[in-house]
N, C-alpha and C positions, 0 to 999 in steps of 0.2 A: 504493500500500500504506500512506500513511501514515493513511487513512480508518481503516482497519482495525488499526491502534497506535494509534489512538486511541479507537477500541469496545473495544478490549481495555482501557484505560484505566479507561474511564467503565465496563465493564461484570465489574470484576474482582472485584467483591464478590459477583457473582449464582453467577458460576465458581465461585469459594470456596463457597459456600454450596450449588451443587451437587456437586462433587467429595464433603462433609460428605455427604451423601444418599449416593451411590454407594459412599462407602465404608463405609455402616452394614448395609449387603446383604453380609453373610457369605457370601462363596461360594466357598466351600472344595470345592475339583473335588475330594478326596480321601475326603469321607467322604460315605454314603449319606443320611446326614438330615439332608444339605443339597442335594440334590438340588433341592428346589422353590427355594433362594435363588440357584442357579448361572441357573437359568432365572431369575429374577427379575431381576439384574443382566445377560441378557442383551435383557427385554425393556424395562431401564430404558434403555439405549446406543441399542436400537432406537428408541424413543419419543426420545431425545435429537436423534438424528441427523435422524429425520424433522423434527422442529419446527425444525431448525437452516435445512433448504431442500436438503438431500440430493436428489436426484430419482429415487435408487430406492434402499431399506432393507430388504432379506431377511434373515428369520434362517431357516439352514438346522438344520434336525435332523439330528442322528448319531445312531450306536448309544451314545450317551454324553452328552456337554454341548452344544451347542447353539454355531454359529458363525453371527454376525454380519457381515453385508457390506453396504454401502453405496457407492455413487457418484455424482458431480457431473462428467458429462462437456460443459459448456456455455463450456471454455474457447475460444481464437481457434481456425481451423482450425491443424494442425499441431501445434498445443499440447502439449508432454510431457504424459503420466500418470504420477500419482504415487503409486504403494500403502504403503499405510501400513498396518504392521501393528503387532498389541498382541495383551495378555490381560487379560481381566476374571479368572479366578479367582484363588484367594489361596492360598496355607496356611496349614493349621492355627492357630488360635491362642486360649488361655485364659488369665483372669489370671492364675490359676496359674504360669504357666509361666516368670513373673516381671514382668511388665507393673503398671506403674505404676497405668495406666488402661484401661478399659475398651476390649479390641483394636478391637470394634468400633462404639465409638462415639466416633467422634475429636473430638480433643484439643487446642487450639494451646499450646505450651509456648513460650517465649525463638525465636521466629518457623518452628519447625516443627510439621508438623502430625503427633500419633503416632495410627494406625492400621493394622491388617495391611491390606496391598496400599499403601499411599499411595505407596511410591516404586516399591512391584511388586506387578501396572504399571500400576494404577487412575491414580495420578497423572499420570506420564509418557505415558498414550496419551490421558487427557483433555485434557492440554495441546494436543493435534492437532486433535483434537473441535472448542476454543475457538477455537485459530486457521482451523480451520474456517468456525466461524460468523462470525468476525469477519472475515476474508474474502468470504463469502455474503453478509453485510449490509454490504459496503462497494463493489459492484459488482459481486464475483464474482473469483474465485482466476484467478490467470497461467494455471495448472496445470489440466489434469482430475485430477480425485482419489478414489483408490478407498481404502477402507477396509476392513481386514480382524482382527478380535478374536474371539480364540477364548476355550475356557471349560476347555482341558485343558493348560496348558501346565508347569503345575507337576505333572499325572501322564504327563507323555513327550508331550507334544502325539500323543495317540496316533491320532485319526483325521483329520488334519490332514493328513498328506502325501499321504494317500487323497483327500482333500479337493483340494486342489491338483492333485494329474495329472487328475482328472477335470473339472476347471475353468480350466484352462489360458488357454482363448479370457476369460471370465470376468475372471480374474484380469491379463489382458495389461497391460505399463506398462512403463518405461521407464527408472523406478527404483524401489527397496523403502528407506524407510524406517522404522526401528525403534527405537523407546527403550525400553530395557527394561537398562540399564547405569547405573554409574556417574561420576563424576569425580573426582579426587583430593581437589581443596578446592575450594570454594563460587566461587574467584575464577580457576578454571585450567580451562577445558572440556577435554573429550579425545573422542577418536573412538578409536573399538575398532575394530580389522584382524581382529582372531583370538577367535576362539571354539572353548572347548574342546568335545569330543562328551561323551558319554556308555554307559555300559552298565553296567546292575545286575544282579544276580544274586541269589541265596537259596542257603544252604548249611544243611543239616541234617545232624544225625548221630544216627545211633540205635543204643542199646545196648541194654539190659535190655528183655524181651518189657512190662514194667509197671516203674511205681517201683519201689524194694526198699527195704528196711530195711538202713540203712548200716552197724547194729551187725553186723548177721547176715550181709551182702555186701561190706560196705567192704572195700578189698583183692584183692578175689578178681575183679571186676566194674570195667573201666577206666570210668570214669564220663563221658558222654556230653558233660558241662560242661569238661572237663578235657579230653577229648579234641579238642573245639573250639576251646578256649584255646589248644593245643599247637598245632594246624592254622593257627590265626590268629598265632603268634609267629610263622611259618616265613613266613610273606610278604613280611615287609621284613628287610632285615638291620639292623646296629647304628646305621649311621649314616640310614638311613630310607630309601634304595634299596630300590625293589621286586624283588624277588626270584625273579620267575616269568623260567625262561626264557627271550629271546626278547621281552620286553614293552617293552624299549626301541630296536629294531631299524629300525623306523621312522619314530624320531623323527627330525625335521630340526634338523639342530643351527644354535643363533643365531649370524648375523653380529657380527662387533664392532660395525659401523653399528646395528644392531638395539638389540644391550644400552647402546650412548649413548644410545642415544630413548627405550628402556625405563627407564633413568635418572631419569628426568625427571619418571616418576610414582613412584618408589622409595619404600615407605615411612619414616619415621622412626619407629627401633624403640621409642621411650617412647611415641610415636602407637597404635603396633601391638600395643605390651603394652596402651595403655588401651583400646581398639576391644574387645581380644579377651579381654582378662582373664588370658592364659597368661603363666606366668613366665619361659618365654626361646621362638625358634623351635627348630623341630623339622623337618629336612627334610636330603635332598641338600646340602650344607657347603661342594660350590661352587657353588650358585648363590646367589644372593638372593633375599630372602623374595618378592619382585615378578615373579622368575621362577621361583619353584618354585608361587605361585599361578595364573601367565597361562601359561609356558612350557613346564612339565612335564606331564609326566602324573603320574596319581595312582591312590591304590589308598586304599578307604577303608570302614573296618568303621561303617558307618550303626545298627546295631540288631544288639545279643545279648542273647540268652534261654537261662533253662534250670532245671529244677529249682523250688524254693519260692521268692520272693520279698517272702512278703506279712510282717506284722508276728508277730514272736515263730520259733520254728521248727519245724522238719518234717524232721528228718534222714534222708532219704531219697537216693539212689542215681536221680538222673530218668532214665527214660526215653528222652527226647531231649532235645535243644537243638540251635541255630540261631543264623545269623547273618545279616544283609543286608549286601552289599558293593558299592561304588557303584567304577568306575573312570574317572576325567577321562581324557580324551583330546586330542591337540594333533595338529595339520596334518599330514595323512601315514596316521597310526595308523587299522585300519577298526576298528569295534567286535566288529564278529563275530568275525575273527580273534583281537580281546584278549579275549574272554569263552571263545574255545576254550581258549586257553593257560591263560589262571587256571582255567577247569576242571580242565584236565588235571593244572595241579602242584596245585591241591588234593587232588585222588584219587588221585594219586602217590606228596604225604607225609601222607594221614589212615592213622592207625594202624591194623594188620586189627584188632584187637580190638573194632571199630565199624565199623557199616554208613554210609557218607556219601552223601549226594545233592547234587549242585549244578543248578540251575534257572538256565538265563543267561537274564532278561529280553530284550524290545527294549532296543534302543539306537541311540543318533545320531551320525552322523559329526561333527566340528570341521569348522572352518569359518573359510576365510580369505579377507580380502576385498581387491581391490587397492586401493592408494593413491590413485593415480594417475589414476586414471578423473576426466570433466568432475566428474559427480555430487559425489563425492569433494572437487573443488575449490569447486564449489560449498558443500558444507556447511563448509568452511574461511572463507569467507566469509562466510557467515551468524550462527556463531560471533560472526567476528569485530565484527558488527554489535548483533549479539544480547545477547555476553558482554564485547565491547569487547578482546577479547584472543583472540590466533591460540591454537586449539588444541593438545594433543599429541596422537600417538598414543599406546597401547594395547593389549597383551592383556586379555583378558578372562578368568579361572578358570570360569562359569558357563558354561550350556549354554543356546545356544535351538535349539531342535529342525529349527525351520521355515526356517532359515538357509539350509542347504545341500537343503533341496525345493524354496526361491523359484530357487536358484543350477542346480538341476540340471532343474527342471521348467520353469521360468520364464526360464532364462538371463538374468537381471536382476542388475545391480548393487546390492551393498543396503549402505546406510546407515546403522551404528550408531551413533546419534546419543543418547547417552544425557543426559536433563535429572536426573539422581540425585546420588548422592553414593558414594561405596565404601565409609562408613560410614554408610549411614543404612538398618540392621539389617535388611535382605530374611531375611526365614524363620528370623528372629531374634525374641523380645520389644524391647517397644520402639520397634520399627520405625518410621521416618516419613520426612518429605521436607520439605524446605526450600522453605516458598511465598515466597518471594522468587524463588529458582530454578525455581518452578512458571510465574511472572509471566514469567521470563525463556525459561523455554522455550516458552512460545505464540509470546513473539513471534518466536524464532528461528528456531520451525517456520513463520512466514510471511516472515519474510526466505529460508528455504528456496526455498520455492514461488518467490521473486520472483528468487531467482540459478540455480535450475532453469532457469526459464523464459527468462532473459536467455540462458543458454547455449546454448541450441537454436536 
């Protein structure tokens, strides 16, 4: 392997200089007119992977974005397989939005590179790509290795687990690795055990058959905005405890052993006011800010509307109003189940005076991975080679979808190996990734492959 630390050496300015390409292909899985750039960055990875020495490259069609597979099975007989999985699409992003520089045309500032998607997960699944190649052109990988990049993961990986039961034999291996995380600081790697789920929802209320004239109905007319607002205070109580019946019933509560190791990544709260710009935490008051974002669950008003919004006014009585409601989920909690309950107490205490509807989207179950597996000790090793320093563990606040379908389809052990940062602003302005830690994650993902392979 030392062939291929040292292609990656000589050949680290062509990476940079591709990554710079792939990240200027906007591919925002979220809005329709960008439809043709999702397919574009799915056919740029394709075209990547073939020139790298892949020996098979499909991209399969959905009823949606478009997934990419790839594999190099020419390792020794017996050889692990090693799936690797990523997402090419990005979120949203415009200068507006507060961005210094152009989202999509990156930027190297004080050695990070600012682009939407660079550290999610354009950057961190091309680092696998490279070490890819640089394994291909040094002999050939310990490992056979399958690749797996989707185009929906930031709208619910939504036809992805469809994807997977039906490609089971396809997708077979031995371990799942995934970067698509962070680390605390540039010099401490971590492995993530826990992945929160997800489930989102839509809530609407409707009053008045049309606007009304507020002079002529104000008062008489519970106004649609207001009656929303009141529905949305009743969710959490004073101290930020969710409030729905029932919503914290199975949660698994932390070991003490648990919250030392969680420790470990703890923010420091002058860190955490400047990350996030807020003037103190806001949360549950016994936990810490490190387990109210990995360890809790959450309940969380994403988008509200209602009424006139634009410049000058319109005193009117709206019609309706809405809200979108996102809830994180921890080990244990199913989502179906939490999207009944929050139905239920919202229709419970929306006032008659208004009609309500709540919509529970899909959603994903959390996701927990063991420690202790080879795999596992393997990537403790590679770290250690990689980053020169034994990793922590991790929860993780974020959701990947396809976590618990490699876990429950695939029966595979999988590997959150994240080359990022916990500050380096995913679906944020801003956003980027530290190419030093770009350089160090190729080669860590082939020191992988070579402590996979030793284990077996």
């Amino acid at each position: 392997m030392s062939q291929a630390h040292a292609y990656v050496r000589n050949y680290f300015g062509r990476f940079r200089e591709q990554l710079d390409d792939l990240l200027r292909i906007p591919s925002v899985s979220t809005a329709l007119e960008h439809v043709g750039d999702v397919q574009q960055a799915a056919d740029w990875l394709a075209d990547d992977l073939r020139q790298m020495g892949m020996t098979r490259v499909e991209t399969f069609a959905t009823s949606g974005h478009p997934i990419v597979y790839a594999e190099w099975l020419g390792a020794r007989p017996g050889a692990p397989t090693v799936l690797i999985y990523g997402h090419y699409d990005v979120q949203p992003a415009v200068l507006s939005d507060g961005w210094r520089s152009d989202p999509f045309e990156p930027t190297e500032r004080e050695g990070f590179l600012y682009a939407r998607g660079a550290s999610d997960d354009k950057g961190q699944i091309f680092a696998h790509l490279k070490a890819a190649e640089a394994m291909l052109a040094s002999g050939g990988p310990p490992v056979n290795l399958k690749f797996l990049i989707e185009g929906e993961e930031e709208i619910g990986s939504v036809h992805l687990g469809d994807f997977v039961k039906a490609n089971r034999d396809l997708l077979r291996a031995d371990v799942c690795v995934i970067s698509d995380s962070g680390m605390p600081t540039p010099d401490q790697p971590s492995l993530v055990y826990a992945l929160r789920g997800l489930v989102t929802m839509e809530v609407e209320v409707h009053g008045p058959a049309v606007d009304l004239h507020s002079g002529t109905y104000g008062g008489a007319v519970h106004n649609p905005a207001q009656a929303i607002a009141e529905i949305i205070a009743k969710l959490h109580d004073e101290t930020g405890r969710i409030a729905v019946p029932g919503f914290y019933n199975d949660v698994l509560p932390l070991t003490d052993d648990e919250r030392a190791e969680l420790r470990r990544s703890a923010w420091n709260l002058e860190d955490w006011k400047k990350v996030t710009g807020a003037t103190q935490p806001w949360g549950e008051p016994e936990f810490a800010i490190h387990e109210r974002t990995g360890a809790r669950p959450t309940l969380e008003i994403n988008g509200i509307a209602g009424g006139y919004y634009e410049h000058g006014f319109k005193t009117v009585l709206p019609a309706r109003a809405w809200a979108k409601i996102s809830c994180r989920l921890v080990a244990n909690q199913d989502p179906d189940r939490i999207g009944k309950l929050v139905e239920a107490f919202i229709l419970s205490v929306a006032p008659p005076t208004v009609r309500c509807e709540v919509r529970v989207k899909r959603g994903a179950p959390p996701a927990f991975v063991d420690i202790n597996t080879p795999a596992m000790k393997a990537a403790i090793r590679a770290y250690e080679k990689g980053w020169g320093r034994k990793p922590i563990f991790m929860r993780e606040g974020g959701s990947i979808p396809v976590v618990a379908d490699f876990q429950k389809e695939l029966h595979l052990p999988v590997i959150l190996m994240g080359f990022g940062l916990n500050d380096d602003g995913a679906h944020s302005p801003d956003e980027h990734f530290s190419i030093e830690m770009f350089r160090k994650g190729i080669d860590t993902a082939i020191y992988f492959c070579e402590e996979i392979s030793a284990s077996v």
